[in-house]
C-alpha atoms as a printed R data frame, in Angstrom:
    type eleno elety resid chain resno       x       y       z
1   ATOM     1    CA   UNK     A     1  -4.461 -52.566  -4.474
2   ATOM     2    CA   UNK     A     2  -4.973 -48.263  -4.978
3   ATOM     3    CA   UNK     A     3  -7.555 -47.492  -3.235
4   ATOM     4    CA   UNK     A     4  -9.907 -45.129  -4.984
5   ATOM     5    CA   UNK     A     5 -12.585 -42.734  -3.168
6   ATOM     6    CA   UNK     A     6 -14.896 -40.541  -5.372
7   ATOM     7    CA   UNK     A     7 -15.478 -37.010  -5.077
8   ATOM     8    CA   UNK     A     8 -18.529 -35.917  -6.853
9   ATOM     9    CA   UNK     A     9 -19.415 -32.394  -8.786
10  ATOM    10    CA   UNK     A    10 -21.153 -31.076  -5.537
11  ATOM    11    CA   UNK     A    11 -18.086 -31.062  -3.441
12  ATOM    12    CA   UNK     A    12 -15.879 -29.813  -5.983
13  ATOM    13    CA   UNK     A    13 -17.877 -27.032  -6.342
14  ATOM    14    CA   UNK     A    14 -17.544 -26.128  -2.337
15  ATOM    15    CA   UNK     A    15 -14.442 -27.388  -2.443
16  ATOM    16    CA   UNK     A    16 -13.564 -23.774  -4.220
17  ATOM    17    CA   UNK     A    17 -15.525 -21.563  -1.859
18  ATOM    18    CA   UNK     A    18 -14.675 -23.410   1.267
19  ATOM    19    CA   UNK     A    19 -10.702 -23.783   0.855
20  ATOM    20    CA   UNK     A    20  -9.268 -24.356   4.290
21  ATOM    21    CA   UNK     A    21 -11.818 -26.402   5.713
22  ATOM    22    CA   UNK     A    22 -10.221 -30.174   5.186
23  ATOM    23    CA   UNK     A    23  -8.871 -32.110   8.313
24  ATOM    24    CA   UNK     A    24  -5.355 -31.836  10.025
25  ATOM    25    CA   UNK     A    25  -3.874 -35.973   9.351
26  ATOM    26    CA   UNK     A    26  -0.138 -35.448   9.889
27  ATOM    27    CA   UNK     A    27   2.042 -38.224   8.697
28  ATOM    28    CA   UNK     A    28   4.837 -36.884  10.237
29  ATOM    29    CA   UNK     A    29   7.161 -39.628  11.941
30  ATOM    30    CA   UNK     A    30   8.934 -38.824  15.240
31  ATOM    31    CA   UNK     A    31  12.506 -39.635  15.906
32  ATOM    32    CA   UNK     A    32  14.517 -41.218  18.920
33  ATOM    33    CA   UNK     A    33  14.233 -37.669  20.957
34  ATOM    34    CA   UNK     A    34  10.675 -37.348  20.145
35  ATOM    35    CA   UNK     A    35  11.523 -34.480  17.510
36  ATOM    36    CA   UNK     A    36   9.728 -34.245  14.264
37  ATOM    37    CA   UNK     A    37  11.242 -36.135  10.900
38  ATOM    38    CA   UNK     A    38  10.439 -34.938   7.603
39  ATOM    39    CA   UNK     A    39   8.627 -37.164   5.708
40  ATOM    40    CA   UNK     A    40   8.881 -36.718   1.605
41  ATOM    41    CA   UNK     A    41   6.493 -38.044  -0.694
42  ATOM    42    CA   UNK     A    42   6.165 -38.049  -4.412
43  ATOM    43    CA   UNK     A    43   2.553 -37.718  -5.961
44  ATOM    44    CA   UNK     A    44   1.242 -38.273  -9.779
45  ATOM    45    CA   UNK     A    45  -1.418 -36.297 -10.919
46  ATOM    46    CA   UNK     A    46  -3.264 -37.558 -13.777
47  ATOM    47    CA   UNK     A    47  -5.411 -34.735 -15.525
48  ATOM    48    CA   UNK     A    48  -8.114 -35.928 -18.445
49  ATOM    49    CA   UNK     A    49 -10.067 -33.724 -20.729
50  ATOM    50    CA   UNK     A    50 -13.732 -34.705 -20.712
51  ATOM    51    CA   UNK     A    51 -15.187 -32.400 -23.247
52  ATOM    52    CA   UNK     A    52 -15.601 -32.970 -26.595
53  ATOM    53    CA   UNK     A    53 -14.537 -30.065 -28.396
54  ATOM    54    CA   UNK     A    54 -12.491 -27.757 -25.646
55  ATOM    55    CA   UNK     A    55  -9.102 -27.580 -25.939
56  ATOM    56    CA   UNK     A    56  -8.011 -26.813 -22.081
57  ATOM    57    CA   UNK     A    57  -4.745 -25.014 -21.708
58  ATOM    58    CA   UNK     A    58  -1.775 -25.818 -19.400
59  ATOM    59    CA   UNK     A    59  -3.188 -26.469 -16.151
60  ATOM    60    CA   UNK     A    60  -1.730 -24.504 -12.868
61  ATOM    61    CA   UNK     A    61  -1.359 -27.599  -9.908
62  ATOM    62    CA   UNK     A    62  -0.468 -26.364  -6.482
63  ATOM    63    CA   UNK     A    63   0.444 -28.679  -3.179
64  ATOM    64    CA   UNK     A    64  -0.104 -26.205  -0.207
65  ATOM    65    CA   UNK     A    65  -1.578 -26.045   3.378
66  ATOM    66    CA   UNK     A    66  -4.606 -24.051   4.379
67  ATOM    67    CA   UNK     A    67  -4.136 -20.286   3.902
68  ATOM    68    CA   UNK     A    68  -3.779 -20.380  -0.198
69  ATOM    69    CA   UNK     A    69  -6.495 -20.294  -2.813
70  ATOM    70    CA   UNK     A    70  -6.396 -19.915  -6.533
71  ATOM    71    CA   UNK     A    71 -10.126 -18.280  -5.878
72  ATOM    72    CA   UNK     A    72 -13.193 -18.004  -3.915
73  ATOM    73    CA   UNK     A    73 -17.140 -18.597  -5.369
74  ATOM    74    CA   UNK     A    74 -18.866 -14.614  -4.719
75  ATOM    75    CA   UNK     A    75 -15.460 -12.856  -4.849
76  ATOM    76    CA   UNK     A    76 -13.205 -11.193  -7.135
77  ATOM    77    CA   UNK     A    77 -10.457 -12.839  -9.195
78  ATOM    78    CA   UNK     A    78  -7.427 -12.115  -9.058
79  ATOM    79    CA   UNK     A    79  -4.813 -10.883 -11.952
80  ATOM    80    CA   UNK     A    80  -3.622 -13.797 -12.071
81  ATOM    81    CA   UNK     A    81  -6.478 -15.627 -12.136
82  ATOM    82    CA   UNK     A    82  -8.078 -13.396 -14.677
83  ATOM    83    CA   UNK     A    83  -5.171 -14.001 -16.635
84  ATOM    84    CA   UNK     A    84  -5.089 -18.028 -16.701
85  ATOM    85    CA   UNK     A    85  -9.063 -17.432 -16.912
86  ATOM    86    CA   UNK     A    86  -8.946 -15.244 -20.127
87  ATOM    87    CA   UNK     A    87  -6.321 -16.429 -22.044
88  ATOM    88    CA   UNK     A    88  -5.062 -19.642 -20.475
89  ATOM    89    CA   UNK     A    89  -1.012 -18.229 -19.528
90  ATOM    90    CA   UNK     A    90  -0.772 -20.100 -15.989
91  ATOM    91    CA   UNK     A    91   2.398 -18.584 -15.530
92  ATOM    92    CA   UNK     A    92   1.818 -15.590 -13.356
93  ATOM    93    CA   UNK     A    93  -0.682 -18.079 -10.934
94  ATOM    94    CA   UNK     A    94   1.847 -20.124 -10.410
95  ATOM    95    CA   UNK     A    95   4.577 -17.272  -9.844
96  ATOM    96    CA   UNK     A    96   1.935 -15.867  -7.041
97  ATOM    97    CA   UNK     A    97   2.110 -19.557  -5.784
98  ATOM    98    CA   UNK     A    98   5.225 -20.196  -5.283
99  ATOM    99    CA   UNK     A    99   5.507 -16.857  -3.708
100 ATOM   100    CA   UNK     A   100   2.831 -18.227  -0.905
101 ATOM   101    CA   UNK     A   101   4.112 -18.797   2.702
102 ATOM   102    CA   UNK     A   102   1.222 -21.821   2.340
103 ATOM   103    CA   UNK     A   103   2.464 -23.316  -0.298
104 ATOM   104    CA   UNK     A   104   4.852 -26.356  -1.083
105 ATOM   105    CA   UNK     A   105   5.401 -26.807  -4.372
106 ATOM   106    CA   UNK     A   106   3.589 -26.170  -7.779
107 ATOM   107    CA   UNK     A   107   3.330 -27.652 -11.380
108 ATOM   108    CA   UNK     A   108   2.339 -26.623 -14.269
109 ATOM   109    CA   UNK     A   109   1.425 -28.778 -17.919
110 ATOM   110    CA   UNK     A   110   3.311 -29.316 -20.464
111 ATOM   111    CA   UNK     A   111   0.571 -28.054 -22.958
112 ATOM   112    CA   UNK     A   112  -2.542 -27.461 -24.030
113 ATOM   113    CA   UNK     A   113  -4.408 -30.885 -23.037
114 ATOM   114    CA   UNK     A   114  -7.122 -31.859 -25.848
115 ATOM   115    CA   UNK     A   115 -10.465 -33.562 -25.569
116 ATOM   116    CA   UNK     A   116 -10.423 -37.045 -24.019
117 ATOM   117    CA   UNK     A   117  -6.006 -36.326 -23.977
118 ATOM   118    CA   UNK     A   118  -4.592 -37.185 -20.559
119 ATOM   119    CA   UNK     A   119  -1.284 -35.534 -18.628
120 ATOM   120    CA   UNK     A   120   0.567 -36.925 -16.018
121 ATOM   121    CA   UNK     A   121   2.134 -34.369 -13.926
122 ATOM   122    CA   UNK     A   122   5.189 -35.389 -10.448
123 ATOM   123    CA   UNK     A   123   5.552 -33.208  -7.677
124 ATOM   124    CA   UNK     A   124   7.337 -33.361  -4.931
125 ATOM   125    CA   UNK     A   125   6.698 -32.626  -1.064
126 ATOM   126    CA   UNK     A   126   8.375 -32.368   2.156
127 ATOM   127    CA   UNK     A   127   5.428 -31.638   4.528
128 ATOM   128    CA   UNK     A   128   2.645 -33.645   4.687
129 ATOM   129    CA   UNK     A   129   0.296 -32.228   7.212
130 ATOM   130    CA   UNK     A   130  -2.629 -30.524   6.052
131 ATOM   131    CA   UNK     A   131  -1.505 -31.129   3.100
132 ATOM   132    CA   UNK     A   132  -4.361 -29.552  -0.227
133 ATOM   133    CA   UNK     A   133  -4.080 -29.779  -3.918
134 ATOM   134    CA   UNK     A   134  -5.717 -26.983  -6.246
135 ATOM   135    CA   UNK     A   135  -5.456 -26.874  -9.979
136 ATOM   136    CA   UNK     A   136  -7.110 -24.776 -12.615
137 ATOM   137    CA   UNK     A   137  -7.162 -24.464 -16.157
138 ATOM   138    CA   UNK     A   138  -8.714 -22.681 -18.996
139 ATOM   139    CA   UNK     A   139 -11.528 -23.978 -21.620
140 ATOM   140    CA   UNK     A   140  -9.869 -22.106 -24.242
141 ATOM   141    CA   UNK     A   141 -13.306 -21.944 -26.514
142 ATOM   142    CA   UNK     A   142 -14.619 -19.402 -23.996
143 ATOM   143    CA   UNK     A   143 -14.334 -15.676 -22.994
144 ATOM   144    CA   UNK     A   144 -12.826 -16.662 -19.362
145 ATOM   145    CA   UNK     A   145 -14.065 -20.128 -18.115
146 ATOM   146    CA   UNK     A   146 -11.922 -22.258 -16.322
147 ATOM   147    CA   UNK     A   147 -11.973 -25.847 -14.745
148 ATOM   148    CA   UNK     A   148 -10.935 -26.100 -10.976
149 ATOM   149    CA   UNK     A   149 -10.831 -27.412  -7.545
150 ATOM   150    CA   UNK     A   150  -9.198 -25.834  -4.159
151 ATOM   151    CA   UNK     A   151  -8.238 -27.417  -1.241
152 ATOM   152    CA   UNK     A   152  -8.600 -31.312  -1.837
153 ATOM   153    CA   UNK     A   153  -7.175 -32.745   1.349
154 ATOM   154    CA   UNK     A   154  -4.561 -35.507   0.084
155 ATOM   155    CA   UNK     A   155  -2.101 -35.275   3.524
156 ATOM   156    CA   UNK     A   156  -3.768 -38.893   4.718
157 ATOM   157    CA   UNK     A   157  -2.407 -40.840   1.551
158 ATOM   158    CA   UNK     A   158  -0.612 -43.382   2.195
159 ATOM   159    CA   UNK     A   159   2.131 -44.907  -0.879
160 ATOM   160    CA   UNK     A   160  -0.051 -46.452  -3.707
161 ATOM   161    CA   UNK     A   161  -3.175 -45.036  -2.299
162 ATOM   162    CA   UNK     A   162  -5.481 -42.370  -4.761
163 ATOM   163    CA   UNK     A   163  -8.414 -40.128  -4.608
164 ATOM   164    CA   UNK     A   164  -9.842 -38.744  -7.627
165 ATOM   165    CA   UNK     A   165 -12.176 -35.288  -8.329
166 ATOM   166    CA   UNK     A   166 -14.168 -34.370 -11.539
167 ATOM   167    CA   UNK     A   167 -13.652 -30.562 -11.880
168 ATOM   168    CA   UNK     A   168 -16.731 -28.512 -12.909
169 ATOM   169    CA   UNK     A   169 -16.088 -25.196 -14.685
170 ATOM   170    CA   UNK     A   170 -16.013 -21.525 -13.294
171 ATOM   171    CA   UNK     A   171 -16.273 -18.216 -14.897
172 ATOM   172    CA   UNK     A   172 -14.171 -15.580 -13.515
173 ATOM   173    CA   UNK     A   173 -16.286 -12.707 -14.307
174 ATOM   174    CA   UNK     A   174 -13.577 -10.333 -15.752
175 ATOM   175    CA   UNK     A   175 -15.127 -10.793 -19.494
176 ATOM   176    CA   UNK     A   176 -18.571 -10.855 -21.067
177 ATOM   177    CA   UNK     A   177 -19.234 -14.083 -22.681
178 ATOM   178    CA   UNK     A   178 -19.473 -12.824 -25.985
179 ATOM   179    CA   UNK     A   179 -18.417 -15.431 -27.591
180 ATOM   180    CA   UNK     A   180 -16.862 -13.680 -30.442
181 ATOM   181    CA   UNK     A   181 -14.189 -15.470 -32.642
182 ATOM   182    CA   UNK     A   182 -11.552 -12.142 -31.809
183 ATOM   183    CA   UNK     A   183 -11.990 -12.462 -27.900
184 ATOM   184    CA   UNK     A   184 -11.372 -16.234 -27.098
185 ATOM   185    CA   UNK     A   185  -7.938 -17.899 -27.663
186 ATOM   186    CA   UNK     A   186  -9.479 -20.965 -29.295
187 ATOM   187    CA   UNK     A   187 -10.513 -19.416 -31.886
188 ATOM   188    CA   UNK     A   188  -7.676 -17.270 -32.855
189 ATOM   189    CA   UNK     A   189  -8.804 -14.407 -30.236
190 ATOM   190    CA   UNK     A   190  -6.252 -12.228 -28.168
191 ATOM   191    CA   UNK     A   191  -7.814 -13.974 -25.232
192 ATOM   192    CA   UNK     A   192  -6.436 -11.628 -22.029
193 ATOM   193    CA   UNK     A   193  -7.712  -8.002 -21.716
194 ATOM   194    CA   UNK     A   194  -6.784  -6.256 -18.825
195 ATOM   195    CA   UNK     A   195 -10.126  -4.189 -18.842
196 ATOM   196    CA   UNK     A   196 -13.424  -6.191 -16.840
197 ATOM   197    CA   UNK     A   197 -16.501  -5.434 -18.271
198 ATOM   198    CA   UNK     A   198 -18.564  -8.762 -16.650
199 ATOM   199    CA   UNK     A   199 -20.533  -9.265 -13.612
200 ATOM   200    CA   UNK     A   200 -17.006  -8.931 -11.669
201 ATOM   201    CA   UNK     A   201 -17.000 -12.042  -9.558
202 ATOM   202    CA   UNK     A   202 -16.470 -15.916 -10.101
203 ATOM   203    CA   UNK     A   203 -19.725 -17.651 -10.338
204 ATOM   204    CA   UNK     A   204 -20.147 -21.270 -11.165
205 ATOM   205    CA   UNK     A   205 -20.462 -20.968 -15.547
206 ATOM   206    CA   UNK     A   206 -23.967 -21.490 -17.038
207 ATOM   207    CA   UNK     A   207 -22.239 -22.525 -20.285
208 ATOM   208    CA   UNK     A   208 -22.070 -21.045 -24.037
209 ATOM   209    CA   UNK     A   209 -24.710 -20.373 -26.256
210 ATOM   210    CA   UNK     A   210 -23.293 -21.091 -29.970
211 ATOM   211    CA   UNK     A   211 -24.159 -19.592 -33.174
212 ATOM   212    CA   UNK     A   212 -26.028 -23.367 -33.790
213 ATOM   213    CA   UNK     A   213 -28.635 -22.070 -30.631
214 ATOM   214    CA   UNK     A   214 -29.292 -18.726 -32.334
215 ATOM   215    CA   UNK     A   215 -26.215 -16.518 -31.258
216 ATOM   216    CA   UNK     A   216 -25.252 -15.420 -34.564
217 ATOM   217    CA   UNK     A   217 -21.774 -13.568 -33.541
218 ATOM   218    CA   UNK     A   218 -21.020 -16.580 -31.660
219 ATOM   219    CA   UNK     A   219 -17.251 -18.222 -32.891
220 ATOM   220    CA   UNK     A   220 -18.336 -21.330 -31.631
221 ATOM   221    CA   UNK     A   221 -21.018 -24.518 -32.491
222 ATOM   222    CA   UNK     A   222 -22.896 -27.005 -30.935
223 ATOM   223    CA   UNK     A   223 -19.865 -29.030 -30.495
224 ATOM   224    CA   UNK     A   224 -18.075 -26.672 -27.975
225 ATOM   225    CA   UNK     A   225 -20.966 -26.646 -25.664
226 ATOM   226    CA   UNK     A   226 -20.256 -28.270 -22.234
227 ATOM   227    CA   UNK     A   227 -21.909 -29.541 -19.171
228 ATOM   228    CA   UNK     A   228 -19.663 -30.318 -16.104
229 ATOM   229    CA   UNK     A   229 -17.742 -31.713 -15.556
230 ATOM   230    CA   UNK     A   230 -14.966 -30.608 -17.504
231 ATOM   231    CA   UNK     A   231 -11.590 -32.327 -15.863
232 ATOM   232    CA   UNK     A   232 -10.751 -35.479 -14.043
233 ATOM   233    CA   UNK     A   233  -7.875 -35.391 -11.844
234 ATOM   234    CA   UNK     A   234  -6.706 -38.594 -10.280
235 ATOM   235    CA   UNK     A   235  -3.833 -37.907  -7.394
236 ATOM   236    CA   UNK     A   236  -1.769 -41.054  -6.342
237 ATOM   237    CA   UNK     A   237   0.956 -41.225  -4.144
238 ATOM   238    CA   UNK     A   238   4.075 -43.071  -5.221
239 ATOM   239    CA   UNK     A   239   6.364 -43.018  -2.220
C-alpha cells in the first residue's frame, strides 16, 4: 500500500526560504569491498491545478541536492525566475538547472496545465542522498505570480512509497500587479518585460483584485481570484 504523508501550506511556504535544511537519508547500497553502488530510481510526479480559472503554464521540476534553489522568500529573483514568473517560458530555469553542480536531473511540462487538469511528469536519478525536489510554475492570469516549493526532501522513499505538497503562490516582485489585459499572458499580454518596476523581491502573493472588486483596468473577474493553494504535487517512487 503507497504510503502517503501530508505536507501542509505552512511548510511549503518555508520550504522556499529554507532550501537546504532537509535531512541526509542515503539509500546508497554498499558492495562486496565496502565501496559505494549507485542506486537508480525512477519517480512520477503528478501536478494538479486547483484553481478555478488560472491557466498555469509548463511547470519547471528539478531533482537536486542541497546547494540549488529556484528562489529565496526576502530576496531577489533571478532572470530566470523573473522570466518563468512573468510570462510562464520555464526554459531558461531549467537551462540554469541543469547547469547546477547540485543538481540531478530536471523536467519540464508538456503544456500549459488547466484548472482541475492533472500532468504526470518521469524523471530519472542516480543519487539518492539528500536527494530535494523543487518545481515552479506560472498563474498565467497575473503580472508575475507563480506556484512553488524548494527543497522537499524525497531521498528516504522507498519503491511505491509517496509524499505529497500543496503549493501556495509567490510573486516575484519584478512587475506591478496591474492587472492590465496587455501585461499578463492570459489575457493576450506580452507577459515578460525585462524592466522591474515592483517592490523587487519575492514575497508570498496577497492575490488579485479584479475589475468585479472595483479595479476598473483590471483584465481579469471574480473568477480568476485565488487563495492558496494553487498546485498539488504528488511524488511517488516507482523503482
Amino acid at each position: 500500500m503507497n504510503t502517503y504523508k501530508s505536507i501542509n501550506i505552512i511548510v511549503a511556504v518555508l520550504a522556499l526560504a529554507l532550501y537546504g535544511c532537509s535531512s541526509d537519508s542515503s539509500t546508497t547500497a554498499t558492495n562486496s569491498s565496502g565501496g559505494a553502488t549507485t542506486t537508480s530510481a525512477s519517480y512520477e510526479i503528478i501536478v494538479t491545478n486547483l484553481t478555478s480559472a488560472q491557466p498555469i503554464a509548463p511547470v519547471a521540476v528539478v531533482l537536486h541536492k542541497a546547494g540549488y534553489n529556484t528562489g529565496v522568500l526576502g530576496t531577489s529573483a533571478s532572470v530566470a525566475l523573473e522570466t518563468l514568473a512573468e510570462g510562464g517560458d520555464n526554459t531558461m530555469l531549467l537551462s540554469e538547472a541543469n547547469a547546477h553542480a547540485s543538481v540531478l536531473t530536471s523536467v519540464g511540462g508538456a503544456g500549459v496545465l488547466m484548472p482541475a487538469a492533472s500532468e504526470t511528469l518521469m524523471a530519472n536519478v542516480t543519487d539518492l542522498s539528500s536527494l530535494q525536489l523543487s518545481i515552479a510554475g506560472m498563474l498565467v492570469n497575473t503580472n508575475d505570480g507563480f506556484a512553488a516549493m524548494q527543497g522537499l526532501d524525497i531521498s528516504a522513499l522507498a519503491v511505491g512509497e509517496s509524499t505529497s505538497a500543496l503549493l501556495p503562490v509567490f510573486d516575484a516582485g519584478t512587475e506591478a500587479n496591474t492587472e492590465l489585459a496587455v501585461t499578463m499572458p492570459g489575457t493576450g499580454g506580452a507577459g515578460f518585460d525585462a524592466v522591474r518596476d515592483d517592490v523587487g523581491f519575492i514575497s508570498v502573493h496577497r492575490g488579485v483584485v479584479t475589475v468585479d472588486d472595483g479595479l476598473a483596468t483590471s483584465g481579469l473577474m471574480d473568477k480568476h481570484r485565488f487563495d492558496n493553494p494553487a498546485l498539488k504535487v504528488v511524488i511517488r517512487r516507482i523503482s
